[in-house]
N, C-alpha and C positions, 0 to 999 in steps of 0.2 A: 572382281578378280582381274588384275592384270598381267602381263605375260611378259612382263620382264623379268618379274626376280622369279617366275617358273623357267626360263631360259636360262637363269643365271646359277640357279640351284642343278639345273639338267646338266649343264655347260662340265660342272664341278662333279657331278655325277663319273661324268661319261670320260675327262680327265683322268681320274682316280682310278677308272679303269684301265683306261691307255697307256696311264704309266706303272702299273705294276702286273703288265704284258698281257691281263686278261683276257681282250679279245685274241693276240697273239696266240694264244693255248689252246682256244676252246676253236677258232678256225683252224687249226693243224690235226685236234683232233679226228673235227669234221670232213676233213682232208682224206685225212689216212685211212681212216674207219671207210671211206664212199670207196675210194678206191682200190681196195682190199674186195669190198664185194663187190665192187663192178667185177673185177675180174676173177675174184675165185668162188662168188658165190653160187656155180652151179659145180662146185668142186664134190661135191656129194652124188652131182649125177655122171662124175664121170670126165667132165669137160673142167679147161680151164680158159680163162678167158673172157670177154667182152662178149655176152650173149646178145641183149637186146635191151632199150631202155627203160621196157614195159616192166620188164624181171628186175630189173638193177632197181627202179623206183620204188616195186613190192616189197625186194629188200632193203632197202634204203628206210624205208616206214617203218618197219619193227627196229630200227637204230634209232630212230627219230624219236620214236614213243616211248623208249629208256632213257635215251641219254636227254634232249633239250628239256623234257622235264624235270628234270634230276637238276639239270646246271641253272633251270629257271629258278628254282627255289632256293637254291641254295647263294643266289646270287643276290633275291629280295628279300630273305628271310629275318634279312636284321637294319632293314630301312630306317625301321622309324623306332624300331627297340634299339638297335643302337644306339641311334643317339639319345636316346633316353639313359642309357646304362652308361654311359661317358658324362652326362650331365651337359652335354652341346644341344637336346632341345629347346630348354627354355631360353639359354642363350639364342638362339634358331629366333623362335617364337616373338623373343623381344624387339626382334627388330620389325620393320612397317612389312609385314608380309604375314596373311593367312593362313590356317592348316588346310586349309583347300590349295592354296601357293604351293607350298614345301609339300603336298600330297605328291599333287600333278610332278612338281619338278624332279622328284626323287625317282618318280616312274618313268620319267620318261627320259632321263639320263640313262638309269639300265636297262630300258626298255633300246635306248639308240646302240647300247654297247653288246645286247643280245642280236640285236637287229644284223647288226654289223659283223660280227663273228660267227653268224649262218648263214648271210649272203656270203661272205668269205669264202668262207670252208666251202662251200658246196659250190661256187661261183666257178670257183678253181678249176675242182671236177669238170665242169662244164666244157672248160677251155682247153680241161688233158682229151677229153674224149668227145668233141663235138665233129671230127670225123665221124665219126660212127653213130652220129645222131641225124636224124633227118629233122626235115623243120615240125613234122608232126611230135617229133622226138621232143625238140628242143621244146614248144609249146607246155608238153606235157611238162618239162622238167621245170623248166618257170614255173611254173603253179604250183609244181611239188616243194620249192622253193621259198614261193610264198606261204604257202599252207604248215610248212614250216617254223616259219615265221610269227604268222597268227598264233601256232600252239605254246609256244615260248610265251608271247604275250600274256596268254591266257592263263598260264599259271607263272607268269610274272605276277600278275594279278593277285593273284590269291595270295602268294608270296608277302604282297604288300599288304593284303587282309592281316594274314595271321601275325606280320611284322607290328600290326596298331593293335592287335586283339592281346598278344602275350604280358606275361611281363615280367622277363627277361631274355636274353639271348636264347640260355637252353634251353628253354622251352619251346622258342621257337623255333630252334634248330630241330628238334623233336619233334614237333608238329608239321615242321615241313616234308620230314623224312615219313614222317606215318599219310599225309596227303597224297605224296608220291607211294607209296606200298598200297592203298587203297585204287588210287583211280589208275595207276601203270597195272598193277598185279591180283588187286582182290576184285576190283568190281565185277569185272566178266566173267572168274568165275562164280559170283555169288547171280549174276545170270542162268549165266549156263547150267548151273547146280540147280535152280528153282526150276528152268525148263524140261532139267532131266527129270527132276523128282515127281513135276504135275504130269509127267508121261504127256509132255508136249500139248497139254490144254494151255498151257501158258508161252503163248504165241505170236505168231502172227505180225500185225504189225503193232501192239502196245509192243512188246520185244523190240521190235524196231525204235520205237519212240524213248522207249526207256536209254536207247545208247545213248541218244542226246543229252543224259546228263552226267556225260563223262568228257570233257573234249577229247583225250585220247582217242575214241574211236569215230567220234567225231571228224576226227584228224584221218583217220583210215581210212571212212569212208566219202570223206573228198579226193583223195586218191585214187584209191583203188578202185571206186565203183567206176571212175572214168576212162577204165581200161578194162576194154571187154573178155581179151582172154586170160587175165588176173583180176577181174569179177569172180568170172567162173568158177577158175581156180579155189579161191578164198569162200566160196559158199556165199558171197553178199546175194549174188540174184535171187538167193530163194531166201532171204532173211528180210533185206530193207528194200519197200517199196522206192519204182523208178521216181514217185515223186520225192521223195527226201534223200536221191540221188543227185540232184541238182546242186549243182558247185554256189548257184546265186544260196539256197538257202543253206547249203551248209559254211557259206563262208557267214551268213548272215548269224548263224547259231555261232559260231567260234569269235563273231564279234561282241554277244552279246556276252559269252563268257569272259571276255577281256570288261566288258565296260561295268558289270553286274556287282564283281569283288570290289573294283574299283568303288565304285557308288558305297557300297556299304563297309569299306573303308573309312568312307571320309562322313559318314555316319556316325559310325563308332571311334572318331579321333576327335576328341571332344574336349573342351579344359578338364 
């Protein structure tokens, strides 16, 4: 494997996106969407305004966990079926470069142009409202930022899975949109429903262990668990023990969701 024509495949990637404004859109979103709740989202209790970073970041998470995976998939969903359905793979293919080459490079063009238009968008925020953040603040917000980050990856990932698994666009246009309804909207409560119905035999911490195979809450509770009065709030202290509270292992899980689809991508992208 070499890493030029993966730099040159990424390069053309990440191009393609900068010129038909994509990161432009999807940072403005990120933008407007933060800033709306920083300041109106305790609009329900009464107040308007810049509460606190603790609050802005809890709600910043349930935007997070709809919208970057929704734009992840639908960004890698037709990686490698496209070019298959234009008939520019085998062209691809013909020249001195691997499907492990063009794997890596495809990913990691949209992987730099997802990267890039959610440090953006939220970087923003940062700089409209770092008055009113202290450095414990600002700490926290970096990480929320990162974590971010990672979640995008991680069903960029898959994105790139189902992009080699289909075969054709609508299909995987379909299958991206039912990945995102499952792990945004059905997993928890196909949880929650099993724990109400064993009348809470079904517990504890496998319950706990079981969220780890969603990165969405994944994502949550590398957040939230690190903020103690939106712990509380959220129910995590009496759900996920403080050992898989730890940011080293849940960044460590949300990596391996990144590298996992990946791997068995380049499995299943075969002649």
């Amino acid at each position: 494997m070499e890493l030029t024509p993966i730099l040159t495949i990424a390069a053309k990637e990440f191009r393609d996106r900068m010129r038909n404004r994509w990161v432009l859109a999807v940072a403005l979103v990120f933008t407007v969407f933060s800033l709306v709740i920083a300041y109106f989202g305790g609009a329900q209790q009464g107040s308007v305004g810049f509460r606190s970073i603790e609050f802005t970041i809890a709600s910043l998470v349930s935007l997070v966990i709809y919208l970057i995976p929704l734009i992840a998939l639908l960004l890698g969903f037709d990686a490698i079926v496209g070019e298959r359905e234009r008939g520019s793979l085998d062209l691809l293919l013909a020249l001195p470069i691997t499907r492990l080459e063009l794997l890596l490079g495809k990913y990691l063009g949209l992987a730099a142009a997802l990267t890039l238009s959610t440090l953006a968008g939220f970087g923003l925020v940062a700089v409209l409202l770092y008055q009113h953040m202290s450095w414990a603040g600002l700490f926290h917000y970096a990480g929320f930022m990162l974590s971010s980050v990672l979640l995008g990856l991680a069903f960029l990932s898959m994105a790139v899975l189902l992009s080699v698994l289909a075969r054709d666009r609508t299909r995987a246009s379909g299958l991206a949109i039912a990945i995102w309804f499952f792990f945004v909207l059905v997993f928890d409560l196909l949880l929650l429903g099993t724990l109400v119905a064993t009348g809470g035999q079904f517990g504890g911490e496998v319950f706990a262990w079981l969220l780890l195979l969603n990165p969405a809450d994944v994502f949550r509770i590398l957040n939230v668990f690190a903020l103690d009065d939106v712990r509380t709030l959220y129910g995590l202290a009496s759900i996920v023990p403080s050992s898989l509270g730890s940011p080293v292992i849940m960044g460590a899980v949300m990596l391996a969701w990144i590298v996992l689809p990946l791997g068995l991508a380049n499995w299943r992208f075969k002649p």
